[in-house]
BADREN-457241 format. One record per residue (C-alpha): x, y, z; residue in three letters. Coordinates in steps of 0.1 Angstrom, whole numbers, padded with zeros to 4 digits. Each point is the difference from the previous one (the first is absolute). Last residue first. Example, Ala and Ser with C-alpha at 12.3 -4.5 7.8 and 13.67 -1.06 7.14 Angstrom:
BEGIN
+-------+-------+-------+-----+
:  east : north :    up : res :
+-------+-------+-------+-----+
:  0137 : -0011 :  0071 : ser :
: -0014 : -0034 :  0007 : ala :
+-------+-------+-------+-----+
***
This chain:
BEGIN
+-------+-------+-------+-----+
:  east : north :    up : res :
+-------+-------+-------+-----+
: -0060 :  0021 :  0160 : unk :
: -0019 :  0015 : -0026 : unk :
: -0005 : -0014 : -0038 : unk :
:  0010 :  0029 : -0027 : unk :
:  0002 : -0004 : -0035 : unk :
:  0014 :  0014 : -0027 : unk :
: -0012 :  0008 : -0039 : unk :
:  0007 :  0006 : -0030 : unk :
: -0025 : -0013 : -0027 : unk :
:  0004 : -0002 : -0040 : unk :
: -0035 :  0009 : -0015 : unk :
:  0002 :  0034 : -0006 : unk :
:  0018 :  0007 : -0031 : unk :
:  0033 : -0013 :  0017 : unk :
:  0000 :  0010 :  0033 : unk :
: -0032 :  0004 :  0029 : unk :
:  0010 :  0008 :  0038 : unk :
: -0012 : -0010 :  0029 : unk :
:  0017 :  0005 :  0037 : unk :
: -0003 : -0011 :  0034 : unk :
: -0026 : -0022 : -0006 : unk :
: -0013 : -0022 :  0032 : unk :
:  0001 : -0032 :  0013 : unk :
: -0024 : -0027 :  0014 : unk :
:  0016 : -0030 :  0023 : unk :
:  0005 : -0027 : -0018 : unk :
:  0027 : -0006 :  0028 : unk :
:  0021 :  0027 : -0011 : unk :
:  0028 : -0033 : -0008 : unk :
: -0023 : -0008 : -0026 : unk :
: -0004 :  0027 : -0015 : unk :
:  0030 :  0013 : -0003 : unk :
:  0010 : -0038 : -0018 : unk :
: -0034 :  0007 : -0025 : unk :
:  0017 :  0034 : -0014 : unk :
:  0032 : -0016 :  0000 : unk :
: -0017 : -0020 : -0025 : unk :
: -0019 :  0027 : -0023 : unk :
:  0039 :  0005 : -0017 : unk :
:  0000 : -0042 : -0006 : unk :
: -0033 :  0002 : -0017 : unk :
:  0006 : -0007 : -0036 : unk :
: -0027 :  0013 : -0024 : unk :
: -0005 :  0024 :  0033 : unk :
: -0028 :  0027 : -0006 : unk :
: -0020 : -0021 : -0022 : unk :
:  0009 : -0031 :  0018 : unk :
: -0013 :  0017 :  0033 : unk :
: -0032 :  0010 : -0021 : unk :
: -0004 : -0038 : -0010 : unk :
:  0000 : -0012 :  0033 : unk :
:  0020 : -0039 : -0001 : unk :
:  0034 :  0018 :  0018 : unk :
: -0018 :  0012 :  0024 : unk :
: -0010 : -0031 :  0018 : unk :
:  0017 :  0005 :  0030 : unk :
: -0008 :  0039 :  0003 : unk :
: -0036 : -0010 :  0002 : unk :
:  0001 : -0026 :  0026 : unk :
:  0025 :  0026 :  0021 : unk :
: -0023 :  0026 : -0002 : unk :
: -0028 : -0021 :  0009 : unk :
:  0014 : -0017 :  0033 : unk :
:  0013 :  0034 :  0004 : unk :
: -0039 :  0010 :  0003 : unk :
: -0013 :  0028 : -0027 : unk :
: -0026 :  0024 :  0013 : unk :
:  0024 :  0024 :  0001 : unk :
:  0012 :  0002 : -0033 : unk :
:  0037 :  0015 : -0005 : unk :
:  0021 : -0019 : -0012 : unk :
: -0019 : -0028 : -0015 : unk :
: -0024 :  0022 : -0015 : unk :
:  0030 :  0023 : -0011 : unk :
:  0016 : -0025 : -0020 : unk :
: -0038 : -0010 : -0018 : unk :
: -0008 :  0038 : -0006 : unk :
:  0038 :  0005 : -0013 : unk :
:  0001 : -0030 : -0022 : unk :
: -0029 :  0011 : -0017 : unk :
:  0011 :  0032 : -0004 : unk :
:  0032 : -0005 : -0015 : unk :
: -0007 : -0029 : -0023 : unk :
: -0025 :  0029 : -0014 : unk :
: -0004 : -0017 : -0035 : unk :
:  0023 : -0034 : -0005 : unk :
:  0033 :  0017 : -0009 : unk :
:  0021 : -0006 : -0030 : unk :
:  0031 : -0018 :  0001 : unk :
:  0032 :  0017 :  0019 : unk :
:  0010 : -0011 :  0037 : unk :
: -0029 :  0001 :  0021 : unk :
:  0005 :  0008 :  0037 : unk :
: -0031 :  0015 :  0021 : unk :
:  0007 :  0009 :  0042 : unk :
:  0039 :  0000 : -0008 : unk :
:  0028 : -0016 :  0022 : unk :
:  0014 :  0000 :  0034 : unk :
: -0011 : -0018 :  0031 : unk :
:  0013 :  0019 :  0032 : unk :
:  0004 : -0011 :  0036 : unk :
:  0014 :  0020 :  0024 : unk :
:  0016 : -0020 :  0031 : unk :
: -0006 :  0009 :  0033 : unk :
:  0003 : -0033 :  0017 : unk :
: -0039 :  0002 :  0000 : unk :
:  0001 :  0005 : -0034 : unk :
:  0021 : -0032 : -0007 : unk :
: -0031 : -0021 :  0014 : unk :
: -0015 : -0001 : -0034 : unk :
:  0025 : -0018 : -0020 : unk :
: -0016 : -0031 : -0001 : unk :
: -0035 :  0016 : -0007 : unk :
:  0015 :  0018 : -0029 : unk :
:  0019 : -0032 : -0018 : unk :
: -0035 : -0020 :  0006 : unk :
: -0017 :  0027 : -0019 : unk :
:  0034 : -0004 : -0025 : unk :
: -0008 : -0034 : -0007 : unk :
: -0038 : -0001 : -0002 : unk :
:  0003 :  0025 : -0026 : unk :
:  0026 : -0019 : -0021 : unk :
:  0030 :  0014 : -0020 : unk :
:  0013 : -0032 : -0005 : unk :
:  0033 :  0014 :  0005 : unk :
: -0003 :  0012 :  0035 : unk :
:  0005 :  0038 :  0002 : unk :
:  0031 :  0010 :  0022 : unk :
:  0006 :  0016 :  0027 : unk :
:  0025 :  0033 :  0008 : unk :
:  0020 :  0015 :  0026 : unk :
: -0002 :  0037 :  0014 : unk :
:  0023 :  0013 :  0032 : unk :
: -0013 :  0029 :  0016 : unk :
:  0014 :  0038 : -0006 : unk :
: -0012 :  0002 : -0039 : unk :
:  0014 :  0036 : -0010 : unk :
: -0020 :  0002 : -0030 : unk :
: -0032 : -0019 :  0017 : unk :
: -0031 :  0005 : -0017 : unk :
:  0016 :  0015 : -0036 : unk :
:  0026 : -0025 :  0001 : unk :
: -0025 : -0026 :  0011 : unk :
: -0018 : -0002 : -0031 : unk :
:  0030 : -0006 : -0023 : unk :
:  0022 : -0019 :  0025 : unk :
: -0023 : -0030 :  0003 : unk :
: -0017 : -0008 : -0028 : unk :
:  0033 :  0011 : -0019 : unk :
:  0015 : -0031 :  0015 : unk :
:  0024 :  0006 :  0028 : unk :
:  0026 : -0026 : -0003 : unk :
:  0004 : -0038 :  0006 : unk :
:  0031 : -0013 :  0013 : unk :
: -0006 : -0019 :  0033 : unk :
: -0031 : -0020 : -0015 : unk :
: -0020 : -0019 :  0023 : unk :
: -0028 : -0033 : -0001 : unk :
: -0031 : -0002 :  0011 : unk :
: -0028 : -0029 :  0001 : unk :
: -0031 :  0009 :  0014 : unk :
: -0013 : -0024 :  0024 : unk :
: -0011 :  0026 :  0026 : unk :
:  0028 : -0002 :  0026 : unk :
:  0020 : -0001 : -0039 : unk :
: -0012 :  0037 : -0002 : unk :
:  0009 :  0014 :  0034 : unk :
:  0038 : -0019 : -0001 : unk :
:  0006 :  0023 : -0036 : unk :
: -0011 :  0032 :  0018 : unk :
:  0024 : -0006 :  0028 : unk :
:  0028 : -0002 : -0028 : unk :
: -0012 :  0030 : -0013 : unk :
:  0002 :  0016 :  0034 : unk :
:  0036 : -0014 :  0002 : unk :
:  0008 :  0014 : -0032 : unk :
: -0017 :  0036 : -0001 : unk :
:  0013 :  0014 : -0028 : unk :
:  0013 :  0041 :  0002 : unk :
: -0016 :  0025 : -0019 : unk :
:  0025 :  0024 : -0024 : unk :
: -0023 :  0008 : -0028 : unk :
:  0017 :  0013 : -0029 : unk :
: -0015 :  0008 : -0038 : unk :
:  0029 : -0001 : -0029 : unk :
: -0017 : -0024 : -0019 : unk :
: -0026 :  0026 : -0003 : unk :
:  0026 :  0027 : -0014 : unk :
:  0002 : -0022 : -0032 : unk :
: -0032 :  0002 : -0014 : unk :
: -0024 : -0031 :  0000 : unk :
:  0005 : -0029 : -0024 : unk :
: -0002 : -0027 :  0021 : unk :
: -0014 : -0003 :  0038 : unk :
:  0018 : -0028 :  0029 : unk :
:  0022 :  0027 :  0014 : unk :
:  0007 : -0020 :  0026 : unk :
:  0016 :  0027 :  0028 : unk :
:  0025 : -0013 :  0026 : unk :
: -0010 : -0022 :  0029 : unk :
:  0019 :  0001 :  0033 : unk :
: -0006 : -0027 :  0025 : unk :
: -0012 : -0023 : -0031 : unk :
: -0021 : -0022 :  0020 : unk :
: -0033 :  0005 : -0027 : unk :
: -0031 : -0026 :  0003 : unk :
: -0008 : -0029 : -0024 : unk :
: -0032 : -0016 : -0008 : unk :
:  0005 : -0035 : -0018 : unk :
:  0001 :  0005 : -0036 : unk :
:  0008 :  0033 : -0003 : unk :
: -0015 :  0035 : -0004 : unk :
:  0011 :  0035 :  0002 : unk :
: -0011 :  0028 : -0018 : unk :
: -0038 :  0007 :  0017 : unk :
:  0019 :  0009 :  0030 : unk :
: -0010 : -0014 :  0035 : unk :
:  0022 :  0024 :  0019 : unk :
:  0011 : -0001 :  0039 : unk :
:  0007 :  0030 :  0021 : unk :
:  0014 :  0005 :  0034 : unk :
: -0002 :  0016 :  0033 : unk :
: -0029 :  0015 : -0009 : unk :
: -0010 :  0035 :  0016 : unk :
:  0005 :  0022 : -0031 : unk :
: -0031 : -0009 : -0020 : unk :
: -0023 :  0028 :  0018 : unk :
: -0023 :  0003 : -0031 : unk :
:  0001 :  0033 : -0010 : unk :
:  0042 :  0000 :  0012 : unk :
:  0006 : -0031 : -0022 : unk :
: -0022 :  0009 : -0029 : unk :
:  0015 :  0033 : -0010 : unk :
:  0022 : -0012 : -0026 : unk :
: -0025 : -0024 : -0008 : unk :
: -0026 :  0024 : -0007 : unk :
:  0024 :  0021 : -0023 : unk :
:  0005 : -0029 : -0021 : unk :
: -0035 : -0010 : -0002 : unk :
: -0010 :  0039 : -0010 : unk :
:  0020 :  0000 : -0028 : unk :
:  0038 :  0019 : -0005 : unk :
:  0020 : -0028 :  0001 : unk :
: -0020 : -0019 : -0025 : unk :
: -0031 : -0022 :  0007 : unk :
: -0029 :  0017 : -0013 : unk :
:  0017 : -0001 : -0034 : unk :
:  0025 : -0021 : -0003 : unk :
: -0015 : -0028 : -0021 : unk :
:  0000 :  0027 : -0023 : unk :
:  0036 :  0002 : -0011 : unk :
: -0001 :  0022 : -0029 : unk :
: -0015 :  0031 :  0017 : unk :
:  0028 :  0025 : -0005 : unk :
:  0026 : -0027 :  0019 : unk :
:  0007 :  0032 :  0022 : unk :
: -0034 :  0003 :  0013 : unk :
: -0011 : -0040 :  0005 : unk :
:  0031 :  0010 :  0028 : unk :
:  0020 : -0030 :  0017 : unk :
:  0009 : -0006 :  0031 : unk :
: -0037 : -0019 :  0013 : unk :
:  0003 : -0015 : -0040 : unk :
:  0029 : -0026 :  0019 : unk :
: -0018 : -0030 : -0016 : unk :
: -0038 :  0006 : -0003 : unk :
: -0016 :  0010 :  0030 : unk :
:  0008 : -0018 :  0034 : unk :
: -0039 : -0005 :  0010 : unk :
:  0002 :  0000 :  0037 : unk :
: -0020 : -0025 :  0028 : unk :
:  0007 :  0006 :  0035 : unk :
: -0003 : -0017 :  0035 : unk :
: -0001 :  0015 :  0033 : unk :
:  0028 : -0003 :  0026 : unk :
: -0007 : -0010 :  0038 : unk :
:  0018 :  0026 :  0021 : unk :
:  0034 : -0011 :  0013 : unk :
: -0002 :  0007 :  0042 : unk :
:  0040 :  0010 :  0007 : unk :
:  0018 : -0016 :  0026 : unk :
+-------+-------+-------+-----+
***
């Protein structure tokens, strides 16, 4: 029988809707937000390359925390065979046409589900859901020709630190099974209004404390991560925090262990951030 190797954890910022496969280029500069993010930027690229850089390919499967799904008691994916939830408006019409054939994963889901109510938390399934674009966007460019089966878990409503550290550490012993964990959604996400001066920054020298300080305890990381949500530069960055949330979930199931940057990049007149994250096995 085949030894499975422990998986690590992983943290990506999705970019804006589908903008990986799209071009700031053609639009002839009108569509900002893309730039820096775009088909053609240095994020994409990286993520194309991320699985091989980063020796990703020995999972057996994958689960996504995505920043775009939440209900009211956490929910995880059964669908055996999701299609593509093109959950973005007004894009153009050749990224509604994106395909990623990945398989579910229904009885691992369903193991999933039994780890979190072992630990009081409540779980229900859904047999139907699709591929939100938290999901298939990101891991187009990682895995085109995904081999292992991916399923997904959702936010919980309340979108609640102490909930989703708690999700983490449930889920935790899934890398030993082999399975890939991956929260996805943006290190800074403000959605129009003006900007407090250098969100960005600030947000990045407290994110990257916890990440990556080594003087910090988990007992510390996990204290500060908890009460995120009352730190003014995290509501800066996050004016509503459910795509920092997977974020906290990786976390947790890495143990609080420290992490590192696998890539930074700066969009949107500087301050937007686009990052991932990287917590070894």
């Amino acid at each position: 029988m085949t030894e499975v190797a422990k998986q690590p954890v992983v943290f990506l910022s999705h970019g804006g809707g589908p903008s990986f496969f799209m071009s700031y280029k053609d639009s002839g500069g009108a569509k900002s937000f893309l730039k820096g993010m775009d088909r053609d930027s240095s994020a994409a690229h990286y993520l194309k390359n991320m699985a091989t850089k980063e020796n990703m390919q020995s999972c057996k499967a994958i689960l996504v925390i995505s920043a775009h799904w939440e209900e009211k008691t956490v929910t995880v994916q059964t669908t055996p065979q999701p299609d593509l939830y093109y959950d973005y408006y007004g894009f153009p019409p050749e990224t509604y046409k994106l395909n990623w054939p990945a398989k579910g994963a229904p009885e691992l889901a369903q193991k999933t589900r039994a780890l979190l109510e072992a630990k009081g938390i409540k779980c229900a399934t859904d047999g139907e859901r699709g591929y939100d674009h938290g999901v298939f966007v990101p891991l187009l460019l990682v895995f085109p020709k995904p081999k292992v089966p991916v399923f997904q878990l959702s936010l919980d409503a309340s979108l609640l630190p102490e909930k989703h550290l708690a999700l983490g550490e449930a889920l935790a012993p899934l890398r030993e099974e082999g399975v890939l964990i991956i929260g996805s959604g943006f290190t800074t996400h403000r959605m129009g209004g003006p900007a407090p001066p250098e969100y960005g920054k600030k947000f990045q020298d407290w994110l990257h404390d916890v990440l990556k300080n080594p003087d910090m305890t988990s007992e510390q990381r996990r204290e500060r991560l908890a009460s995120c949500h009352r730190d003014q530069r995290v509501k800066d960055a996050h004016p509503r925090i459910e795509h920092f949330l997977p974020f906290l979930v990786v976390m947790a199931a890495a143990g609080y262990s420290s992490g590192k940057v696998l890539f930074s990049g700066a969009v949107i007149k500087g301050e937007a951030l686009l990052e991932h994250y990287m917590f070894d096995a």
